[in-house]
C-alpha positions in Angstrom: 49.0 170.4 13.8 51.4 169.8 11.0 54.7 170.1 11.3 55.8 170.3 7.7 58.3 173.0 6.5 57.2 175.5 3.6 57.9 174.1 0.0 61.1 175.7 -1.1 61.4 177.0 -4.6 64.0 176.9 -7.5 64.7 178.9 -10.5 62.7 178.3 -13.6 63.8 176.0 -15.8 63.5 176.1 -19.5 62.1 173.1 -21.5 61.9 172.4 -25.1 58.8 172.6 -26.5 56.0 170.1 -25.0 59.0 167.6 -23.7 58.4 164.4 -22.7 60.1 164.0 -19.7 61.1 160.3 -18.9 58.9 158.3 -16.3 60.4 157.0 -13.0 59.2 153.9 -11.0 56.8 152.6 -13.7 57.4 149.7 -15.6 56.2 149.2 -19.4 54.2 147.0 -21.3 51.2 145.1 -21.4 50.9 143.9 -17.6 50.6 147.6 -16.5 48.8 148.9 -19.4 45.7 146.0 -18.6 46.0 147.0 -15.1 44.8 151.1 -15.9 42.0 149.5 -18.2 40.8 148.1 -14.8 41.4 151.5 -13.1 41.7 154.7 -15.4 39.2 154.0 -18.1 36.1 152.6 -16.2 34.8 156.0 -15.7 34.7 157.2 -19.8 34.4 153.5 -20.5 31.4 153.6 -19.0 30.0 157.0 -20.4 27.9 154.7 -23.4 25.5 154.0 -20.7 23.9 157.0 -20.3 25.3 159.9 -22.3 23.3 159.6 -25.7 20.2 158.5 -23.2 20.7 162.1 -21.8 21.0 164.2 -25.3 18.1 162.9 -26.5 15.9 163.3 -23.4 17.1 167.0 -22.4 14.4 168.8 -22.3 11.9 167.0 -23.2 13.5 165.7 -26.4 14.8 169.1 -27.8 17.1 167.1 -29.7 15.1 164.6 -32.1 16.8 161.1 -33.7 16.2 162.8 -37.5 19.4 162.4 -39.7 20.9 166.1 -39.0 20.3 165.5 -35.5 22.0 162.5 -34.8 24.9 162.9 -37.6 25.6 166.0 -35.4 25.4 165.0 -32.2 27.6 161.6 -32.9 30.0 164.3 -34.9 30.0 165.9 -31.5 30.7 163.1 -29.6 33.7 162.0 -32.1 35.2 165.0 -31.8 35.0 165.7 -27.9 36.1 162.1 -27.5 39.4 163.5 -30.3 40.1 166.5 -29.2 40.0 166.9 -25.5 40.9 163.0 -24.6 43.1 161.8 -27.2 44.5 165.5 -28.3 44.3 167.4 -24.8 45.2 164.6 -22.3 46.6 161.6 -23.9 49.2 164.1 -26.3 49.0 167.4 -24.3 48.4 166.8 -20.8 50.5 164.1 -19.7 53.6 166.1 -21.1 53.3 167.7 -17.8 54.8 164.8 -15.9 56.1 166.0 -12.5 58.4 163.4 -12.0 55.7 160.6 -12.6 52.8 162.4 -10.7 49.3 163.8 -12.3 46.6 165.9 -11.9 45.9 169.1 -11.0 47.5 169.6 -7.6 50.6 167.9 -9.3 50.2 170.3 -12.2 50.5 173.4 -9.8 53.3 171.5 -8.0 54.9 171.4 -11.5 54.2 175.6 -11.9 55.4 176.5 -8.5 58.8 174.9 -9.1 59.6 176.1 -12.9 58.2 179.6 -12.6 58.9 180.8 -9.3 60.1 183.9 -11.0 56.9 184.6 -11.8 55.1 185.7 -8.5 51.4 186.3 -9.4 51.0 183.8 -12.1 51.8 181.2 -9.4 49.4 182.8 -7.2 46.8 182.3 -10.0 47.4 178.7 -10.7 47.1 177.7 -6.8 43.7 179.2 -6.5 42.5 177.5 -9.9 44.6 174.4 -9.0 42.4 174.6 -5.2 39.2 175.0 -7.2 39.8 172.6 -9.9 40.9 169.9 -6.6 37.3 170.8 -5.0 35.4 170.1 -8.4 37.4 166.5 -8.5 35.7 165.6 -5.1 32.6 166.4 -6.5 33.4 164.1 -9.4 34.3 161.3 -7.2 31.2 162.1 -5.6 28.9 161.6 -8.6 30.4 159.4 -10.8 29.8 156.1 -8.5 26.6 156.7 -8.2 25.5 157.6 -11.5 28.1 154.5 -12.8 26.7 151.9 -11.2 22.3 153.5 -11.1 22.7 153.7 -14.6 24.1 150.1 -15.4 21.5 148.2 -13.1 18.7 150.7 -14.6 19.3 148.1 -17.7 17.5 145.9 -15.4 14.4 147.7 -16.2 14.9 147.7 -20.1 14.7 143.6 -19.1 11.4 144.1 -17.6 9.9 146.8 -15.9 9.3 144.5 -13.2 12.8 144.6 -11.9 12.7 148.9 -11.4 12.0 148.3 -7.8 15.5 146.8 -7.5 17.5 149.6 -8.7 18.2 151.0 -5.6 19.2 148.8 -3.0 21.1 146.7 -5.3 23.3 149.7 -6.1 23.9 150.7 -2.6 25.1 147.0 -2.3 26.9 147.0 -4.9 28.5 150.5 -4.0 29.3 149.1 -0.2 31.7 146.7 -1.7 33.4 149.1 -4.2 34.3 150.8 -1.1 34.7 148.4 1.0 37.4 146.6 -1.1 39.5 150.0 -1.2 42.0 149.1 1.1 43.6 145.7 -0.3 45.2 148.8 -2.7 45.1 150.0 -6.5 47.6 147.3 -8.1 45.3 144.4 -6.4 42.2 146.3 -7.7 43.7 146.6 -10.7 44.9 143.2 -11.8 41.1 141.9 -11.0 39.5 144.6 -13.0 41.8 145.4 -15.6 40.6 142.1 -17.6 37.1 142.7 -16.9 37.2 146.2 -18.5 38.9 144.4 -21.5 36.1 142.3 -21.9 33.7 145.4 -21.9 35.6 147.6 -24.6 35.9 144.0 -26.6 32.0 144.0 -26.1 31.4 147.9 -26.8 33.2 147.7 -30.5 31.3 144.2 -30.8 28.0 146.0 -29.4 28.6 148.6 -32.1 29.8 146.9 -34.8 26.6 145.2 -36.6 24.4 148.0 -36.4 27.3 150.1 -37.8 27.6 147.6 -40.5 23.8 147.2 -41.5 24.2 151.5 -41.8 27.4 152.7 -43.0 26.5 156.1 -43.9 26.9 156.8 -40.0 30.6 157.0 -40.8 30.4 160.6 -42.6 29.2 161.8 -38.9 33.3 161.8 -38.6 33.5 164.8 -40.4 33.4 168.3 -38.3 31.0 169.9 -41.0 27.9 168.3 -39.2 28.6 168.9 -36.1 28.7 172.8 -37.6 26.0 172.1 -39.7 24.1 171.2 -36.8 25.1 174.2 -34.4 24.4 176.5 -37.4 21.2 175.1 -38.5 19.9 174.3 -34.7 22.0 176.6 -32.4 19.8 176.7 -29.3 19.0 172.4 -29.4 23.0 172.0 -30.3 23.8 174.5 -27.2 21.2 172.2 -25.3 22.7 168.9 -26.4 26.6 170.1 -25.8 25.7 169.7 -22.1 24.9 166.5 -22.5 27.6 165.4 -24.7 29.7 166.7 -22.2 29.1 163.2 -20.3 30.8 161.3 -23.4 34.1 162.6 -21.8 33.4 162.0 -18.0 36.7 160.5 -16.5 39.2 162.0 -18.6 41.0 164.0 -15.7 41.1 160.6 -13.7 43.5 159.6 -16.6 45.4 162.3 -16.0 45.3 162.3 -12.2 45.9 158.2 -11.8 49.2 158.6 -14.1 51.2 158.6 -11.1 49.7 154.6 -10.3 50.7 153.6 -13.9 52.7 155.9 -15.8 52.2 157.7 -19.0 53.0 154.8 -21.5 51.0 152.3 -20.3 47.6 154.7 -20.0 48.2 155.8 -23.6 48.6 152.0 -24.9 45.6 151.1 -23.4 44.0 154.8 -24.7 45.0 154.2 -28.3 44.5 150.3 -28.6 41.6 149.6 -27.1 39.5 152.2 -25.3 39.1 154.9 -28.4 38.6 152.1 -31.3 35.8 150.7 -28.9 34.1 153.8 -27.6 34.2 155.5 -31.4 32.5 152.2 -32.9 29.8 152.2 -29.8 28.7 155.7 -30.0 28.5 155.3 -34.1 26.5 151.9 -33.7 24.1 154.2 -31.8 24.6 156.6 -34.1 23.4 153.9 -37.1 20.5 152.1 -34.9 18.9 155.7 -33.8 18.7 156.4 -37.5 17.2 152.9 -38.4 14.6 153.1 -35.2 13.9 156.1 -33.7 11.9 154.5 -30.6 15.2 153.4 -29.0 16.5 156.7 -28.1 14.8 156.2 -24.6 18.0 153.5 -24.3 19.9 153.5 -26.6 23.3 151.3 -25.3 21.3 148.5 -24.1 18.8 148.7 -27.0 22.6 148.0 -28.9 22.0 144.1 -28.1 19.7 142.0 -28.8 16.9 140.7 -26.1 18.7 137.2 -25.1 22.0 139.3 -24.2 20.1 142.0 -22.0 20.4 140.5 -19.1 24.6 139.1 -19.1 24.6 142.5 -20.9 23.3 144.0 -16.8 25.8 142.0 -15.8 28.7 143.2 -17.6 27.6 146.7 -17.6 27.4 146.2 -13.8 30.9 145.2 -13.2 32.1 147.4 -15.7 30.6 150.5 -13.6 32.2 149.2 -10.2 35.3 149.8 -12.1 34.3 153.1 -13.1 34.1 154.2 -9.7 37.4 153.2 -9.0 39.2 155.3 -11.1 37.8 158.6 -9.7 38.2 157.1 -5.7 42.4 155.9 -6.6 42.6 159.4 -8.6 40.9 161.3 -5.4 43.4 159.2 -3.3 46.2 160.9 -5.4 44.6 164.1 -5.4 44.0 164.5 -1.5 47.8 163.3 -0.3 49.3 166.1 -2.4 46.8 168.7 -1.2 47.9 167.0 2.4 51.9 168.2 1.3 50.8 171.3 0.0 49.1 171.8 3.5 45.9 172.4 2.0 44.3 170.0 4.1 44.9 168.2 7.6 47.6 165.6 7.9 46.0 162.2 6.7 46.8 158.7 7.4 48.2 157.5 4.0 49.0 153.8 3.6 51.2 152.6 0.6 49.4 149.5 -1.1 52.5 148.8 -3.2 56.4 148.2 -3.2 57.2 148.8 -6.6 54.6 151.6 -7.3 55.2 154.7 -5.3 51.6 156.1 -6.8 49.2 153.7 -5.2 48.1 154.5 -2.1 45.1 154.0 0.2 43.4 156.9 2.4 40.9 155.7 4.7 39.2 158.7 5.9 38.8 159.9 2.3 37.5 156.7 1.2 34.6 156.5 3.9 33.8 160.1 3.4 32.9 159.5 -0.3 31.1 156.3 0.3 29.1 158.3 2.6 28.8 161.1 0.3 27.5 158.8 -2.6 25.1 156.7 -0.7 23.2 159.9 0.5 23.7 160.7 -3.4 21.4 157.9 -4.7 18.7 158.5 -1.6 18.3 162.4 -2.7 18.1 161.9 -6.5 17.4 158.3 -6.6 18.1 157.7 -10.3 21.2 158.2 -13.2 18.9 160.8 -14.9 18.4 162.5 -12.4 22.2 162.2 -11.3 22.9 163.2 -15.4 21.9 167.3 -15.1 24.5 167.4 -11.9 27.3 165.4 -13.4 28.6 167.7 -16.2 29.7 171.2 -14.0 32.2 169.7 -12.3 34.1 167.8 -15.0 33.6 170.7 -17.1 35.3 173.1 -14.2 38.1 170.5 -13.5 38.9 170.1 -17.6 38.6 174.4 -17.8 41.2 174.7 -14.7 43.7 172.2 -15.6 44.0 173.2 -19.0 44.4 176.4 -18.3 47.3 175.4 -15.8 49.3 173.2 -18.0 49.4 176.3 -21.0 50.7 178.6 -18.9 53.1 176.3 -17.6 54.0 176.0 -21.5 53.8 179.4 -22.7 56.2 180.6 -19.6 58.6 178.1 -18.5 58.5 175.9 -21.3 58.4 179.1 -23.9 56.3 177.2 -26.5 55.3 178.8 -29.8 52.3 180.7 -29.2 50.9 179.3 -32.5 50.9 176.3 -30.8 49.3 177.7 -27.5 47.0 179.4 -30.0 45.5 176.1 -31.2 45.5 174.7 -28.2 43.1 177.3 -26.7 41.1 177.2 -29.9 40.4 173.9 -29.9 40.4 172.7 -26.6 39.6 175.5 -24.5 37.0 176.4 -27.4 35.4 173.3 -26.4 35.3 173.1 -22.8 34.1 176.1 -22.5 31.0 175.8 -24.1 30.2 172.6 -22.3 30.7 174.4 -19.4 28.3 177.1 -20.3 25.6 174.6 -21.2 26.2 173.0 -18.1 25.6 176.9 -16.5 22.1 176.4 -17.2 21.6 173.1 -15.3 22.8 175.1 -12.0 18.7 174.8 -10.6 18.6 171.2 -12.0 21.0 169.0 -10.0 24.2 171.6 -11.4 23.8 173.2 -7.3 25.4 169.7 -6.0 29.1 170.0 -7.5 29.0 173.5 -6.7 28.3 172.4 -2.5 30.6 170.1 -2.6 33.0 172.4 -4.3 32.2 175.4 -1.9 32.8 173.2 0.9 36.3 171.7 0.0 37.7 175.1 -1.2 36.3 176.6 2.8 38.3 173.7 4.6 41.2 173.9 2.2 41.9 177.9 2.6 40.8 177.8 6.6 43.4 175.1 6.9 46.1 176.6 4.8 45.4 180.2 6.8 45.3 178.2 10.2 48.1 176.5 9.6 50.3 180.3 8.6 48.8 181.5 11.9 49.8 178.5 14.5 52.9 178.3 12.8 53.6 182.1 12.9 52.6 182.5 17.1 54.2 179.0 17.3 58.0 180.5 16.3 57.5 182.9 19.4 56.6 180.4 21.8 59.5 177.6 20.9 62.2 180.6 21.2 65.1 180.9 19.1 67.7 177.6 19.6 70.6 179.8 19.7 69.1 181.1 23.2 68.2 177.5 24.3 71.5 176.0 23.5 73.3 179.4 26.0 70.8 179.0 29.0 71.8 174.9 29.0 75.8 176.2 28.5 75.2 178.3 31.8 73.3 175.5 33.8 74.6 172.6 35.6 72.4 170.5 33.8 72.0 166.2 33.9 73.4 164.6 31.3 71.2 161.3 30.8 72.6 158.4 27.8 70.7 157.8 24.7 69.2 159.4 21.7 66.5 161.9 21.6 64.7 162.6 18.5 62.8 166.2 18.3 60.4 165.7 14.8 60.0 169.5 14.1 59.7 172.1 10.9 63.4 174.0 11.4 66.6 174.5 12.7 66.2 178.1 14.1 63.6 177.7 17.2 63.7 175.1 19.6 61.2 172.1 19.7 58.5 172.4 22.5 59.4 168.8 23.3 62.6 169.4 24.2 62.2 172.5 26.6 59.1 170.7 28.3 61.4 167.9 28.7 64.4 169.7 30.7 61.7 171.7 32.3 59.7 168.6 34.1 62.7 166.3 34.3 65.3 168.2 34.4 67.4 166.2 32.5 68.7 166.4 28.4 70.0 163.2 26.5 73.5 162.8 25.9 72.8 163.0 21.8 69.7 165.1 20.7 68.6 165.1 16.7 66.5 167.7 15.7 64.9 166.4 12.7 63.2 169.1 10.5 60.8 167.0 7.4 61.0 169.1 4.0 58.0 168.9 1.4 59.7 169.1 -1.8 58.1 170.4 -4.6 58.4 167.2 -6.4 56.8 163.8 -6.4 60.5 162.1 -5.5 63.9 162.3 -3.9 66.2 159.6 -3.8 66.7 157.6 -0.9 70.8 158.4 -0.7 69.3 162.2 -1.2 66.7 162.4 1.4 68.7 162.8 4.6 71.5 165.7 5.6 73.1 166.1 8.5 73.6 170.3 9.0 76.4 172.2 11.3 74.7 174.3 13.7 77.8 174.6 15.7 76.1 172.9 18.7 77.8 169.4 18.1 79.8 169.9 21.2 76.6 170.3 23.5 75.5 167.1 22.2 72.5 168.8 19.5 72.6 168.3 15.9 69.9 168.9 12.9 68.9 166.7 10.4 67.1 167.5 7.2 64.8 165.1 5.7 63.6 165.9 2.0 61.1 163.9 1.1 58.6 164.9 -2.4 54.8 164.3 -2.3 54.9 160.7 -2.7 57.2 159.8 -0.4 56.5 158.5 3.1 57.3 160.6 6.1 59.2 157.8 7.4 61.5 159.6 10.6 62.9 156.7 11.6 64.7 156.0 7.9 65.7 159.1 8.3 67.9 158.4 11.2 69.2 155.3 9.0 69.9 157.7 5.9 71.8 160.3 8.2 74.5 157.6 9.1 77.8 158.5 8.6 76.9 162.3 7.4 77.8 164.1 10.5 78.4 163.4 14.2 80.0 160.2 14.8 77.5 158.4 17.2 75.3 155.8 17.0 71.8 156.9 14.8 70.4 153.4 15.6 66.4 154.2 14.7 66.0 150.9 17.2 67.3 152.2 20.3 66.3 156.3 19.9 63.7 158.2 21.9 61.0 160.0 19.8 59.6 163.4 21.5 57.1 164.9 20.3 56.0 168.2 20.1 52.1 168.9 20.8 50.6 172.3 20.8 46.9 172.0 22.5 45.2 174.6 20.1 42.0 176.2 21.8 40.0 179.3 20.4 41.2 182.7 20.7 41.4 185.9 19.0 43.1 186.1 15.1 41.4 189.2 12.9 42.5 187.0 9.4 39.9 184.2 10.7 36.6 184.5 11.2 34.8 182.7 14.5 33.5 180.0 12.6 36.4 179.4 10.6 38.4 178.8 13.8 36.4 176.7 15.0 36.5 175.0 11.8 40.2 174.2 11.8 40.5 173.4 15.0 38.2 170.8 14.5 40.0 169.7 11.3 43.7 169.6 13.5 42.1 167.6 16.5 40.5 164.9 13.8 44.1 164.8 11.8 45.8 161.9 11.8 48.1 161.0 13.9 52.1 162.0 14.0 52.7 158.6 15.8 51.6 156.6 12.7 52.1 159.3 10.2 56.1 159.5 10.9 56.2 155.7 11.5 57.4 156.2 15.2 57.4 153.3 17.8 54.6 154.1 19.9 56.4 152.3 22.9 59.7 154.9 22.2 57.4 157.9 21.5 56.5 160.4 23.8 54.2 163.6 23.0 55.0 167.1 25.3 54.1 170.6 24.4 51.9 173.8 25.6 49.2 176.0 25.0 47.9 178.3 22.3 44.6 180.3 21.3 44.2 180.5 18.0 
């Protein structure tokens, strides 16, 4: 059971209009920016694998490679690529920096804090910000299998021979992505980051020649074919939208993985390498589709010619493992905020870096979405296949967090609405008619992100309404402090040396730990800290901020309260806490080395609650006995920790 305190709240704030506000804990230049090559961009660097494959083989090639075809689906392309990466998350998005942090759960974080005066719209941005978190698993679901399937499918472009190898060699390959989770994002970074410079360095050079041989593929830039195209051919163009769709998959990993990198950094890399390359691949395609029709049925490796297939595998290969990485570190991000926000169980969280407060490593996520892909590739067993599930659930995530960040800037940052106006004409315009077109793919793999989906948003409200309810019948069990602290006044009690810590959510009832422990031994420790932990509603608080020592007017009796801010990044760290709290109140001896740590354990069995159904109880229970553990979470000594508590039916 967690024992985190609500999320307090602040007045709004206002902002000028779409500020930049500055970065903390990420360094600049060129060292980090190659680094997110090797972890944001894998995923959309990697889209030139299959996307055009896809448009020109829905349904059973709707969409044809004649010249008003392909100028408008490469004008397509272009201008998803412009306006919802570069325009709507490189310019837009990352404006909405909560104190380093991204993506959605951040974004909502962001809401909560500046608009508290604003009840129901806060409301409305949780559930969408719950939604849009539960499409992202799905995302980190699909896109390593589809990634990596659709890079060692070149094999077959090779020879047909080698099809047979497909999958087994990507289950391998996917075992070690995985596996190699835990030596942390900035290691996984430095290795990848120049291999994914070597790709986008091999995408524009890919491109370039067939671009060169067929120049006139440069007028697919303008808008008027893409329009042209949807106006001559509007039920192929609403076909082929939910294809192009895939030209953008990985977008909200940029936006999610800014808190590993920074803003800076991810918009170098954006703007200097991955755009130039991925605008002169998808025109090369563009230019050799035109020339030769027959290579629509593959077209990125039909780029190169037959000598570089095979190092072309290769590359394409390694470039795909990378590709998974950036939605597995962004669902890393994604599930330790929903952890703070207590939308899911407390999770074992290990930092992978000193100097990057971001990068972090979750176990049990990681092996639940390496699970989750590899029975992925045995169900549907090939990237096509994969392709008609992939779209909903970036399209839902891009829908939801855009929605979020322009009503955090129409009312707390109070920007023009002409500005909002274009916003939702342009960007919103867009993603909602890809995800529309991906509507229709619902019977054709579109089902899959919508399960996983369904699924995270169940365990996410059973745990959040679970958690209100044990907390609620939890206050009446503990009893109010001020009676504890009279009843031990009144009573010749022992007084034993030493500190006692109590780890629990306030400073009004009194921790089941420390009545169990005057109740079996009779006994209460000379000094007593009740230490209460406080989720901030930000990513940060400073170490010289983080610890307070508060008054209760029980100093005499030997029982003081500490409160311990820490924001969504930080680590739950009690004994520091003890450190930081030094010289702030009581003068006594806060040594974290020498203190007793007690525990308070509530053994949860099933019961009676009318706001939970039976099944949803015996969900959450199951989701509290299979958290992680306090011990580890809090950093206590498990030699100095002891864990004491009662009984409850939920």
């Amino acid at each position: 059971m967690s024992t985190d305190a609500e999320v307090p709240t602040v007045a709004p704030q206002s902002a000028p209009d779409l500020p930049e506000p500055p970065a903390r804990g990420h360094g600049r230049g060129l060292g980090l920016s190659l680094a997110a090559l090797g972890v944001v961009f894998g995923d959309i660097g990697t889209s030139p694998l299959y996307a055009l494959q896809t448009v020109f083989s829905v349904r059973h090639n709707a969409v044809e490679p004649t010249r008003q075809d392909v100028f408008g689906v490469i004008s397509m392309v272009f201008w998803a690529i412009t306006i919802i990466v570069a325009y709507g998350y490189a310019f837009l998005m990352m404006r909405a920096d909560n104190e380093g942090e991204g993506g959605i759960l951040a974004l909502v974080a962001l809401l909560r804090r500046t608009a508290a005066g604003h009840p129901r719209l806060v409301a409305a941005a949780i559930v969408m910000g719950i939604i849009g978190a539960a499409l992202f698993y799905g995302d980190s679901v699909i896109t390593p299998a589809i990634s990596v399937m659709s890079a060692i499918e070149g094999l077959s472009v090779v020879s047909p021979t080698f099809e047979s190898l497909v999958l087994p060699v990507s289950l391998v390959i996917l075992t070690g992505v995985f596996a190699v989770q835990k030596f942390g994002t900035s290691a996984v970074g430095r290795f990848f980051g120049p291999i994914m410079c070597v790709w986008f360095v091999s995408l524009a050079a890919l491109g370039l020649p067939h671009f060169l041989r067929n120049p006139e593929i440069l007028g697919a830039i303008s808008p008027h074919y893409a329009i042209t195209f949807a106006v001559a051919r509007p039920g192929v163009a609403f076909i082929a939208m939910g294809a192009v769709v895939l030209t953008v998959t990985g977008v909200e990993a940029l936006y999610a993985d800014m808190g590993h990198f920074g803003p800076t950094p991810i918009r170098l890399a954006w703007f200097g390498v991955v755009f130039p390359s991925l605008t002169l691949v998808y025109l090369g395609m563009g230019a050799m589709i035109l020339r030769d029709p027959s290579t629509i049925d593959n077209p990125f490796f039909h780029l190169a010619p037959a000598w570089a297939r095979i190092p072309l595998v290769v590359l394409a290969t390694m470039a795909t493992i990378i590709a998974s990485q950036a939605v597995i570190s962004g669902a890393f991000s994604m599930s330790r905020q929903a952890t703070r926000a207590n939308l899911l169980p407390r999770l074992k969280v290990v930092h992978t870096s000193k100097e990057e407060g971001g990068q972090v490593y979750i176990g049990s996520i990681n092996w639940i979405l390496f699970v989750g892909v590899m029975l992925l590739i045995g169900i549907f067993q090939s990237s096509a296949a994969l392709a008609n599930a992939y779209g909903l659930a970036v399209t839902g995530t891009l829908l939801f967090s855009i929605t979020i960040f322009l009503l955090l800037a129409h009312f707390v940052w109070r920007t023009h609405w002409a500005k909002i106006l274009l916003a939702v004409i342009l960007i919103v315009g867009f993603e909602l008619v890809f995800f529309f077109a991906n509507i229709a793919k619902i019977l054709h793999g579109g089902w899959l992100p919508l399960l996983i989906a369904t699924a995270v948003v169940t365990i996410m409200l059973t745990w959040r309404q679970g958690h209100a309810a044990v907390q609620a019948r939890r206050g009446r069990i503990e009893g109010p402090l001020a009676d504890f602290i009279e009843m031990v006044r009144t009573s010749d009690i022992r007084r034993v040396p030493g500190l006692a810590v109590f780890p629990h959510p306030n400073a009004e009832t009194t921790p089941l730990a420390l009545r169990q422990n005057l109740e079996f031994n009779h006994v209460l420790h000379e000094h007593n800290a009740i230490v209460s932990i406080v989720n901030e509603n930000v990513p940060h608080i400073r170490h010289v901020d983080r610890a307070r020592v508060d008054d209760l007017g029980y100093t005499d009796d030997g029982i003081f309260h500490i409160r311990y801010r820490v924001g969504f990044n930080d680590s739950q760290f009690v004994p520091k806490a003890l450190e930081w709290a030094q010289g702030k109140g009581p003068e006594m001896d806060l040594d974290p080395e020498q203190a007793r740590y007690f525990l308070s354990s509530l053994r949860l069995t099933q019961g009676d609650v009318p706001s939970l159904p039976r099944w949803r109880r015996r969900l959450f229970l199951w989701l509290s006995a299979n958290a992680a553990s306090r011990t580890d979470v809090f950093h206590l000594p498990p030699e100095r920790t002891i864990v004491m508590g009662g009984h409850l039916e939920l």
